[in-house]
FIKE-644076 format. One record per atom (N, C-alpha, C): residue number from 1; x, y, z. Coordinates in Angstrom, 2 decimals. Last residue first. Layout:
<rs>
pos = NUM u = X v = Y w = Z
...
</rs>
This chain:
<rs>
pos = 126 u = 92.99 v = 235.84 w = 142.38
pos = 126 u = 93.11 v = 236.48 w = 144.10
pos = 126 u = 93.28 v = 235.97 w = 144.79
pos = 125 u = 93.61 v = 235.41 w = 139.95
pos = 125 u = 94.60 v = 235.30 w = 140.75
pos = 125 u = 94.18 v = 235.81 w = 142.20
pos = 124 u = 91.07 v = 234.94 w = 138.26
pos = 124 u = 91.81 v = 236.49 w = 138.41
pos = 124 u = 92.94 v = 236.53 w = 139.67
pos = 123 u = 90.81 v = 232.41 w = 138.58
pos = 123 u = 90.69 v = 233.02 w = 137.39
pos = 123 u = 91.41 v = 234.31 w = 137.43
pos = 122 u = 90.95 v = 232.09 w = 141.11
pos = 122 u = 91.73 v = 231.37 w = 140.39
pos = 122 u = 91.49 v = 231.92 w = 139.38
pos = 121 u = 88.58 v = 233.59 w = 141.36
pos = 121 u = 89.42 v = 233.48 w = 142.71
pos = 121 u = 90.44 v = 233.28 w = 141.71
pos = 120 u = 86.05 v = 231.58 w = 140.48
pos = 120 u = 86.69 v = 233.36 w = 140.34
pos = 120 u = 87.72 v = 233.34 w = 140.90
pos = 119 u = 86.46 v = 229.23 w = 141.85
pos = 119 u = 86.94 v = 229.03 w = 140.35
pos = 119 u = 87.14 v = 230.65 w = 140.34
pos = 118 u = 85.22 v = 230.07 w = 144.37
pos = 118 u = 86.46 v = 229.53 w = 144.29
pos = 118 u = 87.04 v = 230.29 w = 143.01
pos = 117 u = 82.25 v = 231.05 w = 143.34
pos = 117 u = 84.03 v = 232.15 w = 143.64
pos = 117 u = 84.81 v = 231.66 w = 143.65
pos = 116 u = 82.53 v = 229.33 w = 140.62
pos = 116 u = 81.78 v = 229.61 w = 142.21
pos = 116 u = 82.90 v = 230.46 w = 142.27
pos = 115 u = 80.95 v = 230.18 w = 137.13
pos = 115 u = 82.05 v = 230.10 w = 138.02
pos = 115 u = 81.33 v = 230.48 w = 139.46
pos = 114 u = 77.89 v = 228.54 w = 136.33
pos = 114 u = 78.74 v = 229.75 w = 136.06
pos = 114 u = 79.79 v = 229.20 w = 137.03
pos = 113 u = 75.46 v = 226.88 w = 136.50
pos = 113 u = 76.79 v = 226.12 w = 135.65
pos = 113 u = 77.98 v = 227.18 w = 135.81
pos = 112 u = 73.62 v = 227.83 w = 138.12
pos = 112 u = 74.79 v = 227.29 w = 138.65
pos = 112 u = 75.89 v = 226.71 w = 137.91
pos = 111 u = 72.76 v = 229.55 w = 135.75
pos = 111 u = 73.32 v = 230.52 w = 136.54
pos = 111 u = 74.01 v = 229.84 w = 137.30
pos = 110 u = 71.30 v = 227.24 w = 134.66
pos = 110 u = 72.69 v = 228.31 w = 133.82
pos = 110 u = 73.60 v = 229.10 w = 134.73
pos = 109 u = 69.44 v = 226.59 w = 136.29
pos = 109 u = 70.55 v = 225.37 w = 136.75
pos = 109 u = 71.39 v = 226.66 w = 135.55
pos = 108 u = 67.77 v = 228.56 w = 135.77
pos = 108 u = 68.30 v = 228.57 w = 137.02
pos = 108 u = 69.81 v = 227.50 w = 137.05
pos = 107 u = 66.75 v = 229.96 w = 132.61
pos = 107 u = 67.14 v = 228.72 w = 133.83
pos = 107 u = 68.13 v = 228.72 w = 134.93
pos = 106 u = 66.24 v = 232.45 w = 132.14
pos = 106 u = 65.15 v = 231.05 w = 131.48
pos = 106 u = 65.70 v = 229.92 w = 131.87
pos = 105 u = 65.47 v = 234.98 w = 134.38
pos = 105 u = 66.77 v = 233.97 w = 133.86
pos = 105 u = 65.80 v = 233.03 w = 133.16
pos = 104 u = 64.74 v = 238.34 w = 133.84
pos = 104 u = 64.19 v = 237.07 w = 134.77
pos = 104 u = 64.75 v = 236.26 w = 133.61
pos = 103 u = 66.89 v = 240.48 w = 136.30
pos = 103 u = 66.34 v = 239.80 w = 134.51
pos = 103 u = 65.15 v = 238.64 w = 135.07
pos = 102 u = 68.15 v = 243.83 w = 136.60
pos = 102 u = 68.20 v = 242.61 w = 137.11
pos = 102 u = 67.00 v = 242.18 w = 135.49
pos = 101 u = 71.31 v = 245.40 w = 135.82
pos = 101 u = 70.07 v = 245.00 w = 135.76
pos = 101 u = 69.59 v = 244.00 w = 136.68
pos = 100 u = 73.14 v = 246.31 w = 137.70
pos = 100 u = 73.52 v = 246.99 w = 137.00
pos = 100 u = 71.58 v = 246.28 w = 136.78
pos = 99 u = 74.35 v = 247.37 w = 141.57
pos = 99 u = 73.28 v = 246.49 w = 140.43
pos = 99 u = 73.33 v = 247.08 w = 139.14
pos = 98 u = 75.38 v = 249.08 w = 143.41
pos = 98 u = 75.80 v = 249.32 w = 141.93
pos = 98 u = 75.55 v = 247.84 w = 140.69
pos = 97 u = 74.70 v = 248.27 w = 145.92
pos = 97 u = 74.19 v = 249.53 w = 145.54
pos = 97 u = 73.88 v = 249.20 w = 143.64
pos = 96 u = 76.52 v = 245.78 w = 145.71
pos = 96 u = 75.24 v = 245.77 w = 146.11
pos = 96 u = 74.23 v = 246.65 w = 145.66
pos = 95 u = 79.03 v = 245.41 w = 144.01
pos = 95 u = 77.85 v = 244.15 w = 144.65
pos = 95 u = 76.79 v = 244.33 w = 145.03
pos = 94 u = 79.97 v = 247.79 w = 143.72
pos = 94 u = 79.83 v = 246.94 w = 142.40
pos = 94 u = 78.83 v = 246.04 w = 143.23
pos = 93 u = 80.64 v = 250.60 w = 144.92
pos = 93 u = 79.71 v = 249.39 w = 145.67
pos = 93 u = 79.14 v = 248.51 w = 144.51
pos = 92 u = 81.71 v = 252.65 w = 143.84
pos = 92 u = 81.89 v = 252.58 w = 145.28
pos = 92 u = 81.17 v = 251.12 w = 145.81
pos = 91 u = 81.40 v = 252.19 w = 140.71
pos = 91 u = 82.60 v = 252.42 w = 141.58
pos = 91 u = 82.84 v = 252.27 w = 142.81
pos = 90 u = 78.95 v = 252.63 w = 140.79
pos = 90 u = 79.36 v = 250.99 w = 140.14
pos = 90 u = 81.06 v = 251.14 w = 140.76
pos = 89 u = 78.16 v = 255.04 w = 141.47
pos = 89 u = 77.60 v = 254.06 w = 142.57
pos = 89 u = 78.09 v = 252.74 w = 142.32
pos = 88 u = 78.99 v = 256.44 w = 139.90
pos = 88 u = 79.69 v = 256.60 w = 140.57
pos = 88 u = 79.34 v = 254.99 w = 141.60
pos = 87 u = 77.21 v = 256.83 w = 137.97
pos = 87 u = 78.05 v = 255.80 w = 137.65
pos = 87 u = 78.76 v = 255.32 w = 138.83
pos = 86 u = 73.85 v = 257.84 w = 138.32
pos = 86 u = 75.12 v = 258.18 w = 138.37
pos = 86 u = 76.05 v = 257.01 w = 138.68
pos = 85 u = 72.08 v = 256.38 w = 137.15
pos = 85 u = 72.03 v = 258.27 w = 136.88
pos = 85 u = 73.55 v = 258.68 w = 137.15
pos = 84 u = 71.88 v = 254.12 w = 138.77
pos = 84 u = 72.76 v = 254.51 w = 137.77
pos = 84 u = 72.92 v = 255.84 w = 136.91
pos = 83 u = 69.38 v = 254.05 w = 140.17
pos = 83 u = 70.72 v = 254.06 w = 141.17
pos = 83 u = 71.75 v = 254.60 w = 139.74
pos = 82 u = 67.86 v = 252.21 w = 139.02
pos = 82 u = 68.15 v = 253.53 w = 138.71
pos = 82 u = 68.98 v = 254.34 w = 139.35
pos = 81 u = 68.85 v = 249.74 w = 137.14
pos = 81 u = 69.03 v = 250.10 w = 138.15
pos = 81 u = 68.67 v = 251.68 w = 137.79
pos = 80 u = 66.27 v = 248.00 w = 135.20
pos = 80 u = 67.49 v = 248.71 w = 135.08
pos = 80 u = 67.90 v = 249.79 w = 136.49
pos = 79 u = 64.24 v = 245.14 w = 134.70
pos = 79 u = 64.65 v = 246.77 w = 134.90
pos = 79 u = 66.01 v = 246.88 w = 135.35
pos = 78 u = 64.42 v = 242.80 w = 132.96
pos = 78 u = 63.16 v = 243.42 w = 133.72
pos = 78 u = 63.32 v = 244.54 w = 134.50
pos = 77 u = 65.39 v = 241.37 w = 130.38
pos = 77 u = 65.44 v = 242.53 w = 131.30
pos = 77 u = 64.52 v = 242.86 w = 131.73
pos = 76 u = 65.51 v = 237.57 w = 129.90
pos = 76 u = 64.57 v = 238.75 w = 129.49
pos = 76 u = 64.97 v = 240.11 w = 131.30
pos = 75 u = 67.82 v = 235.25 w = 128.94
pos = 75 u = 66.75 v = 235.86 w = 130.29
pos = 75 u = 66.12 v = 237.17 w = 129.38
pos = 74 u = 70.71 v = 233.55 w = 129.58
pos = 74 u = 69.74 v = 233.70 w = 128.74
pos = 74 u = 68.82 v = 234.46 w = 129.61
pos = 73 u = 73.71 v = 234.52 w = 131.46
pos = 73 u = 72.55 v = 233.67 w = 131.20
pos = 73 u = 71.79 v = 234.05 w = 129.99
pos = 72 u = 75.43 v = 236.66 w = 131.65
pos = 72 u = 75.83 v = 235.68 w = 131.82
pos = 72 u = 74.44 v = 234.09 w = 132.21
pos = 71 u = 75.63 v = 239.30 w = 129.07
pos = 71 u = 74.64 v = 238.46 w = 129.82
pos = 71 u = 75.03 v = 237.05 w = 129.59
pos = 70 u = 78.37 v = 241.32 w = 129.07
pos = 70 u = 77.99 v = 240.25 w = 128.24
pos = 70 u = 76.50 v = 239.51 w = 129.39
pos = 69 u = 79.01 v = 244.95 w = 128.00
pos = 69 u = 78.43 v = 243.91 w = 129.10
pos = 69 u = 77.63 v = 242.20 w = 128.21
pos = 68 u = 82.32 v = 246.27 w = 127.23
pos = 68 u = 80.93 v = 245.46 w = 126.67
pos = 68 u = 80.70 v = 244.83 w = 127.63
pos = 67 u = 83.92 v = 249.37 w = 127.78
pos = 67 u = 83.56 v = 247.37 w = 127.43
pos = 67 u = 82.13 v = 247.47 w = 127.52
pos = 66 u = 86.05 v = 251.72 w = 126.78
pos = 66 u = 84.69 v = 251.54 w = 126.76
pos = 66 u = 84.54 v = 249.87 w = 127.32
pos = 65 u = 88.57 v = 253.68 w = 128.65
pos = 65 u = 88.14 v = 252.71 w = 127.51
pos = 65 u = 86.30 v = 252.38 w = 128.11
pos = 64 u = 89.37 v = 255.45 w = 130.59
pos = 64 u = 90.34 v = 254.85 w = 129.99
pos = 64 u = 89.80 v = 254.00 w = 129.02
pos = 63 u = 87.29 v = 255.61 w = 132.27
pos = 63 u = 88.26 v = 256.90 w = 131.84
pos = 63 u = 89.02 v = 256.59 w = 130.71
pos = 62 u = 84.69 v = 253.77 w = 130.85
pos = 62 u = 85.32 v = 254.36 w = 132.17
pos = 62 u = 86.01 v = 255.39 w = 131.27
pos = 61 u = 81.72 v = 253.11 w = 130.98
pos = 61 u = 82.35 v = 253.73 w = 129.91
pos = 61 u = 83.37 v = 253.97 w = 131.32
pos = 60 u = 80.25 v = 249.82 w = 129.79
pos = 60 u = 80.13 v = 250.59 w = 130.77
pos = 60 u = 81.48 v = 251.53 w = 129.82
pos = 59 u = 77.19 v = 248.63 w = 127.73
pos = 59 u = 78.81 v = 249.12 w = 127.75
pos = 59 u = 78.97 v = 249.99 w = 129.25
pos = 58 u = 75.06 v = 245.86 w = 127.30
pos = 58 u = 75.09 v = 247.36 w = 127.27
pos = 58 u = 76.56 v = 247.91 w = 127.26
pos = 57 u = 74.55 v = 243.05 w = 126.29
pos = 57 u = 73.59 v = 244.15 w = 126.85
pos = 57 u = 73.53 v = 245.64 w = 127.50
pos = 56 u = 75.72 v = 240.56 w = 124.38
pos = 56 u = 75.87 v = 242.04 w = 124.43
pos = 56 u = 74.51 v = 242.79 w = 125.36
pos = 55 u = 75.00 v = 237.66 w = 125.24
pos = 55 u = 74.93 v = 238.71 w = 124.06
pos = 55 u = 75.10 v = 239.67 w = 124.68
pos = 54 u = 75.69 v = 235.67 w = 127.22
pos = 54 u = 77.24 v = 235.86 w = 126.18
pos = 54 u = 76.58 v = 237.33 w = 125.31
pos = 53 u = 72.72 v = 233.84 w = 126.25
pos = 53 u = 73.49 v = 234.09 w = 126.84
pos = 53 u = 74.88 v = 234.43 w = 126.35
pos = 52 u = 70.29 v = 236.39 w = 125.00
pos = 52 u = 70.85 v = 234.84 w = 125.02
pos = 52 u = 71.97 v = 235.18 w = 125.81
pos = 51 u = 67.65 v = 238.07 w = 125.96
pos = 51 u = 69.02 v = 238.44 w = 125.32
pos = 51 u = 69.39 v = 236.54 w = 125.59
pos = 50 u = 64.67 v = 240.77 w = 125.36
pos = 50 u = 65.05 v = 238.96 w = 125.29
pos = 50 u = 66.84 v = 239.19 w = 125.13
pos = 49 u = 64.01 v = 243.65 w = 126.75
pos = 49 u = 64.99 v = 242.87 w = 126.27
pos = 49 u = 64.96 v = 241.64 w = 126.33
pos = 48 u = 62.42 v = 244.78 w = 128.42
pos = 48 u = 61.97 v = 244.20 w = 127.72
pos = 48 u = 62.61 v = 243.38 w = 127.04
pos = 47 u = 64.51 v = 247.91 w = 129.25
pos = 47 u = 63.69 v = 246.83 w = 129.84
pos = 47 u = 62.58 v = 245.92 w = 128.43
pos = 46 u = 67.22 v = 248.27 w = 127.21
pos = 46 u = 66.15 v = 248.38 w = 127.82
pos = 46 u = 65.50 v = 247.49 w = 128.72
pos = 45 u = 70.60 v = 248.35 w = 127.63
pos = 45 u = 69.35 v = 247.53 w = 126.79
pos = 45 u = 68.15 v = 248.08 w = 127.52
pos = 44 u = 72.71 v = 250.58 w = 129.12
pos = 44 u = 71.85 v = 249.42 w = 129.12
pos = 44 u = 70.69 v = 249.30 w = 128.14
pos = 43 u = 75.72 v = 252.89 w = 129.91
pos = 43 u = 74.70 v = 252.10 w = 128.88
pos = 43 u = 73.84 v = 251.04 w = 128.58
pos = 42 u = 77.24 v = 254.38 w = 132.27
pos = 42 u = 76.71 v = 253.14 w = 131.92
pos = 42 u = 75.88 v = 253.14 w = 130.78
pos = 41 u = 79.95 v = 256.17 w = 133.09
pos = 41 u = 78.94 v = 255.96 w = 132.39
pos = 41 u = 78.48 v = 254.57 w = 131.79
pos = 40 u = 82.50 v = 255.76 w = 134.38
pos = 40 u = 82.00 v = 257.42 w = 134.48
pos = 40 u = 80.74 v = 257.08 w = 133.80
pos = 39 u = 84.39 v = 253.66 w = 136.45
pos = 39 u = 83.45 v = 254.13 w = 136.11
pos = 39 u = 83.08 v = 255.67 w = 135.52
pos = 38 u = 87.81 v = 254.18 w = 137.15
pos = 38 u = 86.93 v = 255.31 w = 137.26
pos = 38 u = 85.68 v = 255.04 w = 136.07
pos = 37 u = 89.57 v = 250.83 w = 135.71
pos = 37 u = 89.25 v = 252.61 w = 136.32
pos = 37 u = 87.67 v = 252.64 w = 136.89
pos = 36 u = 89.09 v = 248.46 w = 134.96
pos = 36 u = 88.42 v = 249.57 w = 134.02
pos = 36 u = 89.27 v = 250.71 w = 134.69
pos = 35 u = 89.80 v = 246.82 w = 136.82
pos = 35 u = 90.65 v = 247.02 w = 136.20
pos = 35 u = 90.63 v = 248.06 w = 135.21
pos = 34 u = 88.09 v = 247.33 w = 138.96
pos = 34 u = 89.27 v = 248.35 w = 139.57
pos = 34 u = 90.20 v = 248.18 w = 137.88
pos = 33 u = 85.95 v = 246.48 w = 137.97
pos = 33 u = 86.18 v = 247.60 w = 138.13
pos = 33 u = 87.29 v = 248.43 w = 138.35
pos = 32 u = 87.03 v = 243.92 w = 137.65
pos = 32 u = 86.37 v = 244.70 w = 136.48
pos = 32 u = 86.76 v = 245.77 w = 136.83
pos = 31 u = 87.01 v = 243.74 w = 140.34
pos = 31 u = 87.90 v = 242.69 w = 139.40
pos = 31 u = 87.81 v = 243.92 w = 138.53
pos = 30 u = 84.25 v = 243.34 w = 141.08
pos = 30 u = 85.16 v = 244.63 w = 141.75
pos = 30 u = 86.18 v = 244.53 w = 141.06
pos = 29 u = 81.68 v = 242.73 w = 138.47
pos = 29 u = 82.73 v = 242.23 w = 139.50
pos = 29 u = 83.67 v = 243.63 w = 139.75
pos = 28 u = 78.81 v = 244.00 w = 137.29
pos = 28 u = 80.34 v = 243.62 w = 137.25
pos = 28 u = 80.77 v = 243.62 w = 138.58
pos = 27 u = 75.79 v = 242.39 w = 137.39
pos = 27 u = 76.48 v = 243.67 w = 137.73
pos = 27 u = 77.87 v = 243.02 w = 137.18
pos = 26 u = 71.94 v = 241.19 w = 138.06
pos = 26 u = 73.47 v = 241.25 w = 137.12
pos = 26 u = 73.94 v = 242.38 w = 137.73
pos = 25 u = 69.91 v = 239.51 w = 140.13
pos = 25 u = 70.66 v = 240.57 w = 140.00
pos = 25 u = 72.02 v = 240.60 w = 139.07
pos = 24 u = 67.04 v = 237.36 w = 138.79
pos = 24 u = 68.02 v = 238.05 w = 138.87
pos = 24 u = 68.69 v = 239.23 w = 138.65
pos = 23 u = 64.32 v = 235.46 w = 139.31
pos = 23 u = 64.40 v = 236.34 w = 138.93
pos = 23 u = 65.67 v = 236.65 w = 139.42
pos = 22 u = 62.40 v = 234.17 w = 141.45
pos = 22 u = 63.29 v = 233.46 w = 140.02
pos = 22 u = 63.94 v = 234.44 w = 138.97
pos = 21 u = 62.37 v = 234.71 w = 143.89
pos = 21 u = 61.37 v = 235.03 w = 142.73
pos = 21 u = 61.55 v = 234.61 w = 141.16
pos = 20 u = 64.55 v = 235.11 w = 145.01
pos = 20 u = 64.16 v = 233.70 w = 145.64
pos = 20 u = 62.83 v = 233.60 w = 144.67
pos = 19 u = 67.46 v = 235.57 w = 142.78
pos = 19 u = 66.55 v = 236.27 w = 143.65
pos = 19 u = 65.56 v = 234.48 w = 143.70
pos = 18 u = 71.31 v = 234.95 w = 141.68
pos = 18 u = 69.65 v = 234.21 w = 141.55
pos = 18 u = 68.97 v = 234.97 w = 142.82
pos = 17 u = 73.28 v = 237.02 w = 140.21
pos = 17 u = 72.62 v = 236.51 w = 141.75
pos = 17 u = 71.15 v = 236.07 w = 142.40
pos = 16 u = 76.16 v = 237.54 w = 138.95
pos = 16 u = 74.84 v = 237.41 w = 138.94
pos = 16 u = 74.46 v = 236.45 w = 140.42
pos = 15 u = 78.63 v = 239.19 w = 137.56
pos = 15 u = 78.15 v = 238.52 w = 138.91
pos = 15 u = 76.74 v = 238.60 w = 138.28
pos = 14 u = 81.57 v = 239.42 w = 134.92
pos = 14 u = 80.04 v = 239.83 w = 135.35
pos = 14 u = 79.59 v = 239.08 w = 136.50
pos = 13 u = 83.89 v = 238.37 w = 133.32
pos = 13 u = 83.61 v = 239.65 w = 134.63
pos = 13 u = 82.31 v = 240.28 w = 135.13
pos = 12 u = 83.96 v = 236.77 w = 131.66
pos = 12 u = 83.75 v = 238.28 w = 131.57
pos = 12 u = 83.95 v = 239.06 w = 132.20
pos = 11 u = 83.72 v = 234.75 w = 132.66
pos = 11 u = 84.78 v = 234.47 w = 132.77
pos = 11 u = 85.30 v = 236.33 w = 131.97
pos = 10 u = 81.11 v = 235.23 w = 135.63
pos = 10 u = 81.66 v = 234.75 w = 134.24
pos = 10 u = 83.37 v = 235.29 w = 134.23
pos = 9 u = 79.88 v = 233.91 w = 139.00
pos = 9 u = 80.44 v = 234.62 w = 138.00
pos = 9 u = 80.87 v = 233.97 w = 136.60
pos = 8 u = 77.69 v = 233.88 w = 141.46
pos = 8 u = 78.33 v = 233.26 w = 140.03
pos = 8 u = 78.73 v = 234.31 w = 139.25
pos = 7 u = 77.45 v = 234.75 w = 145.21
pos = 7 u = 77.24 v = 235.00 w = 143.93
pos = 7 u = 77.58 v = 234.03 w = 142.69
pos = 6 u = 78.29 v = 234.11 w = 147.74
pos = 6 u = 76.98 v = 233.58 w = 147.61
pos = 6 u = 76.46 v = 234.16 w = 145.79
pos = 5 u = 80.64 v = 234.58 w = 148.40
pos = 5 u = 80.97 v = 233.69 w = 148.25
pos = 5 u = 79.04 v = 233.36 w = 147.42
pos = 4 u = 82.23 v = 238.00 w = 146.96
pos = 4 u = 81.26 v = 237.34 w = 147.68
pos = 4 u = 80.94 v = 235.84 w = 147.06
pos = 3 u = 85.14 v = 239.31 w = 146.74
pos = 3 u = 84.64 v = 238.24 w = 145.63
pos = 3 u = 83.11 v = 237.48 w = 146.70
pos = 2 u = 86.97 v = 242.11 w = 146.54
pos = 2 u = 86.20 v = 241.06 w = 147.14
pos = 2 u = 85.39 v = 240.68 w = 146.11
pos = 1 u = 90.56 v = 242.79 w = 146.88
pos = 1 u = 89.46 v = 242.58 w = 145.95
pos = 1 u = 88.39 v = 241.73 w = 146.64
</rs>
């Protein structure tokens, strides 16, 4: 399982990844993925979206069940991967390719209150 050391995570299973524009990359963790299955379909909030943190911003759909994407900050959506036409890309490359949104965060110090990989690490036994 990889857990990149330069990301934050929730206790959801979501990564986020402060940009140097103040602005962020969301996605799910490889964690997630391998525990979902076979990605087959994503669902996202639009662009424009105000969301708090913890609210609901879209569902991914695997083989085996639906979940809920939780936003691991407060922030407003500022676009939506388009890479996601096809799901496949959250399957082969959750960290980089398989961005799910990115946002612009209403605080930076939220995104360092999240889990460091250590704390991920220990959370999901890796």
């Amino acid at each position: 399982m990889t857990i990149p050391e330069d990301l934050r995570y929730t206790k959801d299973h979501e990564w986020i990844k402060l940009l140097e524009d103040g602005t962020a990359l969301v996605g799910i963790t490889d964690f997630a993925q391998h525990e979902l299955g076979d990605i087959v379909f994503v669902e996202l909030k639009p662009s424009g979206t105000v969301l708090k943190q913890h609210e609901v911003f879209g569902t991914v759909e695997a083989v085996k069940t639906v979940a809920d994407l939780f936003a691991p900050v407060a922030g407003e959506l500022l676009e939506v991967n388009p890479g996601l036409e096809s799901a496949e890309i959250v399957n082969q490359d959750p960290y980089n390719e398989g961005w799910l949104v990115k946002m612009k965060v209403e605080s930076a110090e939220a995104v360092l209150a999240l889990l460091d990989a250590d704390a991920y690490r220990q959370l999901t036994g890796e």
